[in-house]
C-alpha positions in Angstrom: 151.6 260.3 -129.3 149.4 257.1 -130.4 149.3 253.9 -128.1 150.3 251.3 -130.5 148.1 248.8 -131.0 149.1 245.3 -132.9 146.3 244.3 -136.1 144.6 242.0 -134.1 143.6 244.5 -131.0 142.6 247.4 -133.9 140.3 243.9 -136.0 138.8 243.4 -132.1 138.0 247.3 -131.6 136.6 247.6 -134.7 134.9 244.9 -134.9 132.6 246.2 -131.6 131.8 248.4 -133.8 131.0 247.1 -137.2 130.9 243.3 -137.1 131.5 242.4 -140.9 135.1 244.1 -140.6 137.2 241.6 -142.3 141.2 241.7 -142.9 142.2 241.1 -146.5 146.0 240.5 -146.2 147.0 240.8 -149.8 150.7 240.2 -150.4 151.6 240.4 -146.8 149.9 237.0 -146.5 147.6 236.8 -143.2 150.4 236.2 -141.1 152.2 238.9 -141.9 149.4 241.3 -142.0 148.2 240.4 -138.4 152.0 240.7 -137.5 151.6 244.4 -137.5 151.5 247.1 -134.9 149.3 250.3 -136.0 151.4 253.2 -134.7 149.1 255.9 -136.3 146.4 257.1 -138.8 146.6 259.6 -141.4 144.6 259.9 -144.4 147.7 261.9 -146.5 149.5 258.9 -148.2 152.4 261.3 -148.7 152.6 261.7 -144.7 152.3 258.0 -143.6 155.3 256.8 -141.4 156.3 253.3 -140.7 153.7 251.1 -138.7 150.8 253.7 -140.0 146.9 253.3 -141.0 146.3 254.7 -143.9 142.8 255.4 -144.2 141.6 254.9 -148.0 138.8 256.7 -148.1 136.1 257.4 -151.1 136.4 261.2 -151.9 134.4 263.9 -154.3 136.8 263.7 -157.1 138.8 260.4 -156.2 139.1 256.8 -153.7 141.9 257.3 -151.6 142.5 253.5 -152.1 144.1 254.6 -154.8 147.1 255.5 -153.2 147.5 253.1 -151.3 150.8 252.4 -153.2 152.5 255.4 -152.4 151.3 255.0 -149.0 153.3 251.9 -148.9 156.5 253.0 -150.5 156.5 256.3 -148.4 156.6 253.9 -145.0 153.4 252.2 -144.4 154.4 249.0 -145.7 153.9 247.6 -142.7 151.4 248.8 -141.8 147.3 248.8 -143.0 144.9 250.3 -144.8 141.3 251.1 -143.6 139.0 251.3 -146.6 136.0 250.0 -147.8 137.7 248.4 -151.1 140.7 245.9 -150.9 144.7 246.8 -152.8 147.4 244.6 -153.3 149.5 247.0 -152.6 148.6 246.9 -148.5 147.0 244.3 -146.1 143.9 246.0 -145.8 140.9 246.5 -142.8 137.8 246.2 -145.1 134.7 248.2 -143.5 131.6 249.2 -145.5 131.7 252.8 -143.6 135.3 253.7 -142.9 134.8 257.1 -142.1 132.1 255.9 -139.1 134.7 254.0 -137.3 137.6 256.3 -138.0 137.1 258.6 -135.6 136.5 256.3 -132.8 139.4 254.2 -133.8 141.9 257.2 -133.9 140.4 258.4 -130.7 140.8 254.8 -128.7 144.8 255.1 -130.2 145.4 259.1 -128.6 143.6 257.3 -125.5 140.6 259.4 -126.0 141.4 262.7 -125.2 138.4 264.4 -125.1 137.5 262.5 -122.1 140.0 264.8 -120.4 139.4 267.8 -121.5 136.2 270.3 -121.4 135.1 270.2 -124.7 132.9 273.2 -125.9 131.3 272.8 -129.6 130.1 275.3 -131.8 128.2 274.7 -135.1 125.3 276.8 -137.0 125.4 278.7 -140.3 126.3 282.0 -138.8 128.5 282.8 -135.9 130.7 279.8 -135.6 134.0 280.9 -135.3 132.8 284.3 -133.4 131.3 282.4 -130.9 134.2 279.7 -130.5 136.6 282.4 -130.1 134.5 284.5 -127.5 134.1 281.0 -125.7 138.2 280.6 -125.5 138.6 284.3 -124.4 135.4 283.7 -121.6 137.9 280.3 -120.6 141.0 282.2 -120.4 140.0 285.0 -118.6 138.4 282.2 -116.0 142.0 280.8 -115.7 141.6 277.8 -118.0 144.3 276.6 -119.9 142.6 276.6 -123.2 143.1 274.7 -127.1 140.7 276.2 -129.5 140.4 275.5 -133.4 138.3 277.3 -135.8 138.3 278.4 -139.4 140.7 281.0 -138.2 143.2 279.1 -136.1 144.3 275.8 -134.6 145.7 276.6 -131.0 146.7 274.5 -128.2 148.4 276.0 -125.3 151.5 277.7 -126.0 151.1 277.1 -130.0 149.4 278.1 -133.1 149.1 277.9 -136.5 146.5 278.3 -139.5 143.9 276.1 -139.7 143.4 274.4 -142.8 139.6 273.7 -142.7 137.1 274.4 -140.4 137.1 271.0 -138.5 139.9 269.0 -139.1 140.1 265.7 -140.4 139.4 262.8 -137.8 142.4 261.5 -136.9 144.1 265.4 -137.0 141.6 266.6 -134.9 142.3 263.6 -132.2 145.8 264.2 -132.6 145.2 267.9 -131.5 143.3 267.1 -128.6 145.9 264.5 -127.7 148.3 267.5 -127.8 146.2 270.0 -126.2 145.5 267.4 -123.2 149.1 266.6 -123.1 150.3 270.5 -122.7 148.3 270.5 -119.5 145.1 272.1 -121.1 142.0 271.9 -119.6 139.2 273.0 -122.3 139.4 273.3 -125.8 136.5 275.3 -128.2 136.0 273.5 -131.5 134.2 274.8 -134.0 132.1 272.1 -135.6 130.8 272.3 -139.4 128.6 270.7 -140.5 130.9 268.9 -143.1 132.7 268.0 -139.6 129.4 265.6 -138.1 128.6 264.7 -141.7 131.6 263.3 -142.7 132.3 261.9 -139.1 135.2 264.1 -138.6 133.8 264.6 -134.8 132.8 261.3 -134.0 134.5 260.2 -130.9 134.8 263.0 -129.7 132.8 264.0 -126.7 131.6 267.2 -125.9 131.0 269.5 -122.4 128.6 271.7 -124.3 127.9 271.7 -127.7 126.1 275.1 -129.0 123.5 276.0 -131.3 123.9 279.5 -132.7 121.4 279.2 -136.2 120.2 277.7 -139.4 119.7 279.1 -142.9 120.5 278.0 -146.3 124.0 276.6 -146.9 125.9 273.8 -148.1 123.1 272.2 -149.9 125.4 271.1 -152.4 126.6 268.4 -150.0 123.0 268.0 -147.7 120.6 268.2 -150.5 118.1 270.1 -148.7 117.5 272.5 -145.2 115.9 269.5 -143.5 119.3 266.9 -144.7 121.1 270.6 -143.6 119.3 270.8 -139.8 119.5 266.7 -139.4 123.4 266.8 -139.8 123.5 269.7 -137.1 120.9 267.9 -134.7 123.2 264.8 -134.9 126.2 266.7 -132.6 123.0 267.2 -130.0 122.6 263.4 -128.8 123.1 262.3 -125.4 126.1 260.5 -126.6 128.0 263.1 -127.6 127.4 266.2 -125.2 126.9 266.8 -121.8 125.0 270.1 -122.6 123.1 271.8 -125.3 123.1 275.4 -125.5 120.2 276.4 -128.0 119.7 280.1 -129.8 116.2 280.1 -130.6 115.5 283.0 -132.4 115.1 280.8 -135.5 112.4 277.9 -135.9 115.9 275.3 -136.5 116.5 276.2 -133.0 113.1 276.1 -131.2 113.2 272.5 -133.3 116.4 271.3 -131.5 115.3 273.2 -128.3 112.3 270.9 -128.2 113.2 267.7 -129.7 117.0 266.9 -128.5 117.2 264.5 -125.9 120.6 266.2 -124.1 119.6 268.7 -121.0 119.1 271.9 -122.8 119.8 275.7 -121.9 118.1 277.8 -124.7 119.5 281.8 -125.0 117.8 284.3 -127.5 119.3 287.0 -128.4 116.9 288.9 -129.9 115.1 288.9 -126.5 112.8 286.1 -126.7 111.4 283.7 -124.5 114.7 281.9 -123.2 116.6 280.6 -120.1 119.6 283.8 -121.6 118.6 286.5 -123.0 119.7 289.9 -125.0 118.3 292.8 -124.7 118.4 296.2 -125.4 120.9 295.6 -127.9 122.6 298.8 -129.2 125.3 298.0 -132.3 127.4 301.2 -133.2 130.7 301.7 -135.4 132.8 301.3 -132.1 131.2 297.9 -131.0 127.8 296.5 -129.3 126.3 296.5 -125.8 123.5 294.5 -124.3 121.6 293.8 -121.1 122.2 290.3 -120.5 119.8 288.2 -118.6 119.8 284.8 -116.9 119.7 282.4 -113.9 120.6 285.3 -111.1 122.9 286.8 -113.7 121.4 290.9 -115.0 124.3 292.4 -116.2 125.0 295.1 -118.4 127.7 294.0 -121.2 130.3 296.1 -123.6 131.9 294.1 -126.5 134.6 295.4 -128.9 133.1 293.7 -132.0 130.8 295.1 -134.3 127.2 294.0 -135.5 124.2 293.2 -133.3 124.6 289.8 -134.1 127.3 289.5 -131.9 124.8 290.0 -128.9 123.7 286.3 -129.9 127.1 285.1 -130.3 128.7 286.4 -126.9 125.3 285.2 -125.2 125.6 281.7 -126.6 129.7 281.7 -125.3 128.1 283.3 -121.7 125.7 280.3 -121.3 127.6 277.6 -122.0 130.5 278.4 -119.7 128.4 279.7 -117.4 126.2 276.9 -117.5 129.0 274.4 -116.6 130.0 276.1 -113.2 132.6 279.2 -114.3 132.3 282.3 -112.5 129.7 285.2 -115.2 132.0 288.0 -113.7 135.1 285.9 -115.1 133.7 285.1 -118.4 132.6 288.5 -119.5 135.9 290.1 -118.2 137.2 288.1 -121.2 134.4 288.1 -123.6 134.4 292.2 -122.9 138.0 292.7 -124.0 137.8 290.2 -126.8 138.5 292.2 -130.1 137.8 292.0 -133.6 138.7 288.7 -135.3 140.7 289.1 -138.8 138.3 289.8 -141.8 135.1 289.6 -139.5 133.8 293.3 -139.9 137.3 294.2 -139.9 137.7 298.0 -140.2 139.8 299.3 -143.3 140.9 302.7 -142.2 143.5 305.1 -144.4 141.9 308.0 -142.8 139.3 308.6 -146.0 136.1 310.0 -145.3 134.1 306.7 -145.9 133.7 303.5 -144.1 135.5 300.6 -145.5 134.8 296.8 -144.3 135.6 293.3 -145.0 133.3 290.4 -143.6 133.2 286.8 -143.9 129.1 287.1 -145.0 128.8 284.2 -147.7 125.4 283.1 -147.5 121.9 284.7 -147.2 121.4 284.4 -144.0 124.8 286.0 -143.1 124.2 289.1 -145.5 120.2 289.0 -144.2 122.4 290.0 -140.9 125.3 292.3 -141.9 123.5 294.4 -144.3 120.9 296.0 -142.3 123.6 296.8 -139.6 125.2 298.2 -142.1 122.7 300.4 -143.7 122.0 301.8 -139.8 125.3 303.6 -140.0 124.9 305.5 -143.3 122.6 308.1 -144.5 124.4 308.1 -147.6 124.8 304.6 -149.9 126.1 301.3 -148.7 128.0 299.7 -151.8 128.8 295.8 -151.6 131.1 293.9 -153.4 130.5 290.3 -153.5 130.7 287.0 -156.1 129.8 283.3 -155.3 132.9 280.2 -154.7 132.8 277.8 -157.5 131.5 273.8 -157.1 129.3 274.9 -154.2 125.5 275.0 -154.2 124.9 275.9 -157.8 121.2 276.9 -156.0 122.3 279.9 -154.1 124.2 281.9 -156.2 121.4 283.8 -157.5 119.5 284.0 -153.9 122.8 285.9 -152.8 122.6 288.4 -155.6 119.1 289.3 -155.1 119.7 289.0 -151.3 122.4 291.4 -151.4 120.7 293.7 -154.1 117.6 294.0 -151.9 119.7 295.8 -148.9 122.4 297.7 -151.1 122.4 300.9 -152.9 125.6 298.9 -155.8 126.4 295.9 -156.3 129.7 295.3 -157.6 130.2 290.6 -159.2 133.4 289.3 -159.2 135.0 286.6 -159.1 135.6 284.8 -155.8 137.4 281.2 -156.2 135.5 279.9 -159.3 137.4 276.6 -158.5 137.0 274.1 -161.5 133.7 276.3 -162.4 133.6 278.7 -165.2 134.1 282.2 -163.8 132.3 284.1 -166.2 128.9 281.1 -165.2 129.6 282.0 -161.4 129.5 285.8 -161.8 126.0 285.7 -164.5 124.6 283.7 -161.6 125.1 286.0 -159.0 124.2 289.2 -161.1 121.3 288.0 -162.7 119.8 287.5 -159.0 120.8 291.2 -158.3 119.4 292.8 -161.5 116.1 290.8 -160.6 116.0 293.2 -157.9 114.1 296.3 -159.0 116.3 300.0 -159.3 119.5 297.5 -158.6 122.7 299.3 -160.0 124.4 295.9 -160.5 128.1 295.8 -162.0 130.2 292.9 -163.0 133.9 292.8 -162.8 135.5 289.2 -162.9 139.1 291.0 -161.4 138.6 291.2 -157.5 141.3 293.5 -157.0 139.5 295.8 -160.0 136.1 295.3 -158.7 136.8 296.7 -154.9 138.7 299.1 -156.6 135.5 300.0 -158.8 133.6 299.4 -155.6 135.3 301.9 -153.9 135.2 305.0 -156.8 131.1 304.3 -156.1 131.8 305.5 -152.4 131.3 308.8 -151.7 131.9 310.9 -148.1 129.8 309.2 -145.1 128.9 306.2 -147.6 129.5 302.4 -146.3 131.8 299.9 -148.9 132.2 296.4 -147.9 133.6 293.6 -149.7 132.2 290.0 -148.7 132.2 286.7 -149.2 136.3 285.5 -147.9 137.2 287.6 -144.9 140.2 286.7 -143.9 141.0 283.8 -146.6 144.2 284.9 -148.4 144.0 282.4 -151.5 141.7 282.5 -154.7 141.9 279.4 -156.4 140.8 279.5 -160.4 141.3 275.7 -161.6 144.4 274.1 -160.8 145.6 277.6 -159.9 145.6 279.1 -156.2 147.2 282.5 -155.5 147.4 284.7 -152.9 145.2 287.5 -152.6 143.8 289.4 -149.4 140.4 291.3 -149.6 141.7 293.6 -147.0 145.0 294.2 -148.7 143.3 294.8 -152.0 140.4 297.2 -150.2 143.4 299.7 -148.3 145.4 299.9 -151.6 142.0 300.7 -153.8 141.3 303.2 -150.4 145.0 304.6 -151.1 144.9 305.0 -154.9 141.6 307.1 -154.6 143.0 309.5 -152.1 146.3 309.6 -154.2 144.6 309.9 -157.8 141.0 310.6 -157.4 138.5 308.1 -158.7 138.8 305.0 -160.4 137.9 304.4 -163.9 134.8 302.0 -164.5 135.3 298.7 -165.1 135.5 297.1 -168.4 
């Protein structure tokens, strides 16, 4: 639980921090307002108990001032609001930059947390949650007690539960830690987007390691460009925020960061480049991936359950960093080498038919510039891909992931894949017009899902390779204002059934 603070020690701590914080009391009057005792922070006004912050923040499609009277009738009243803009409805903090002190301010109220726990960051376009998760099975098997959250799952010792994004909110994500530290844990792995250090979701937290895994187009839409993309991943890597900086360098993002952070650095490659870790040898099959892994008096020959050769790079990076930090290598890859598959991560489909059938996560061109070749290596016969682009995202990549994706597949099957408030029928022309660009591409465009993998899989023929991309595990398509449930790996067995039960699958259309 939160220390509770009175209004005028939260104005003083803030106030170390931004010096033109100001308190505009509003109907409260300024004695009533500094009266108060801040028990909390949320930023959901419907959540909000008596003695509460709410934080009023400036949003995409909304201010979260705005609410700031149903904050107050739902038990905030008295209570404040942080914001950058004043209401009559609540005495209010004013701060130009709320979300900058937010996370330090939620932290100093759950006594900061992170100062007793190991915390082990991973952020990158590709591997995130792979690597996170390797790095709470390496911890476990070392006899840690262990928290992790990802995109996957939120988990402190003892407890789990979905995550809703994949770095919570500031003062949710302190909260966790608070709960993680208080059930005796002694490391947590966060996955860290780069939404998370943008948005300030992760400032006050501070980090053991904090790992590099790669950088490639993605989430332009909210960094404008690669370089405002790499600057908002570099910004986790500063002395005063981790410990340790665990760099893969098999991209020029990474031999930048390498080279240029100012936190003691441990660089891995695992395409077997010049690093202090290395992979090498790496052999990727349908049954899972070895490697010879090298580093400071560590040669050891390693066996992992999940499949693709990126996750060589991924179980390298989770080696270094815990290895790095004092834990036992023998320890770690017991746990990394047991590790299996994570939900709609190259998950298998198997009914028994005589094809391969996969979901994966891939949503981006450097994810696909990975999967697809692996892929390809396991068929003689046709790989067939089923794919679409998620609506009010980078409007700039939705072609560059058909012609991606058409390059390195023999079909390529559009659909829709959460449009959002876009137009569906937009999204999927996008996406096919970058495939068909794509000389010989057999390109088809289906805006059902569930008829497009089933299309998808009448293409697939004995010893061919069918994947469906782009959600993994997600089990919601939202079209508008309306979000329904829907599973790629549900949809891809019953498709897989239906064919053996009925033979092939009308085209679509």
């Amino acid at each position: 639980m939160p220390h509770p603070r009175a209004v005028p020690e939260v104005l003083a701590f803030l106030r170390d921090l931004e010096p033109s914080v100001r308190l505009v009391a509003g109907a409260a009057g300024r004695a009533g307002a500094m009266a108060g005792v801040v028990g909390g922070v949320t930023l959901d006004s419907g959540a909000v108990r008596p003695g509460d912050l709410f934080a009023g923040l400036p949003g995409g499609h909304c201010h979260g001032a705005a609410y700031a009277g149903a904050a107050a009738r739902a038990g905030a009243g008295a209570g404040v609001m942080l914001s950058d803009r004043a209401s009559p409805e609540l005495p209010c903090i004013v701060v130009p930059d709320p979300r900058r002190v937010l996370g330090p301010l939620a932290a100093w109220l759950h006594g900061h947390p992170s100062r007793a726990l190991a915390v082990h960051g991973v952020t990158g376009t590709n591997g995130k949650t792979s690597t996170t998760h390797l790095i709470a099975a390496g911890l476990a098997a070392a006899g840690r007690r262990t928290g992790l959250a990802s995109t996957l799952e939120v988990r402190a010792p003892d407890l789990g539960r979905p995550a809703e994004r994949t770095t919570a909110e500031a003062p949710d994500l302190q909260a966790f830690l608070a709960g993680c530290r208080a059930a005796g844990a002694t490391d947590v792995a966060l996955e860290v987007s780069s939404h998370g250090i943008a948005l300030d979701r992760v400032t006050g937290v501070r980090f053991r390691t904090a790992v590099f895994t790669n950088l490639s187009p993605d989430h332009l839409d909210l960094h404008g460009d690669l370089d405002g993309y790499y600057a908002a991943k570099a910004a986790l890597f500063t002395p005063e925020r981790c410990e340790l900086a665990v760099v893969g360098v098999d991209d020029a993002f990474g031999r930048r960061l390498a080279r240029t952070t100012r936190c003691p650095v441990v660089t891995v490659s695992g395409e077997g480049g010049a690093a202090d870790w290395r992979a090498r040898d790496v052999r990727a099959t349908v049954t899972g991936t070895a490697f010879r892994l090298t580093g400071p008096g560590v040669d050891r020959e390693v066996s992992l359950a999940l499949l693709g050769p990126h996750q060589a790079s991924n179980a390298l990076a989770a080696v270094a960093a815990l290895v790095s930090t004092g834990l036992d290598v023998d320890d770690v890859l017991a746990g990394i080498g047991t590790f299996p598959a994570l939900p709609g991560r190259l998950e298998r489909v198997d009914a028994g038919q005589p094809y391969l059938a996969l979901v994966d996560f891939a949503h981006n061109t450097g994810g696909h510039r990975r999967l697809l070749p692996f892929l390809r290596s396991l068929t003689a016969g046709r790989l067939v891909v089923v794919m679409g682009a998620t609506g009010q995202r980078d409007p700039g990549k939705r072609a560059a992931l058909g012609r991606c994706v058409a390059e390195r597949a023999d079909v390529v099957v559009v659909t829709d894949e959460s449009p959002h408030g876009d137009d569906p029928a937009m999204l999927r022309r996008a996406v096919a017009d970058g495939a068909r660009a794509v000389r010989g591409a057999q390109v088809v465009e289906c805006a059902d899902r569930a008829e497009a993998i089933a299309v998808a899989v009448a293409e697939t023929g004995p010893g061919d390779v069918v994947v469906v991309v782009g959600r993994g595990a997600d089990q919601t398509l939202v079209t508008g204002g309306d979000v329904r449930w829907f599973d790629d790996r549900v949809a891809l067995r019953a498709a897989v059934l239906d064919r053996e039960d009925a033979g092939d699958v009308p085209a679509c259309g």
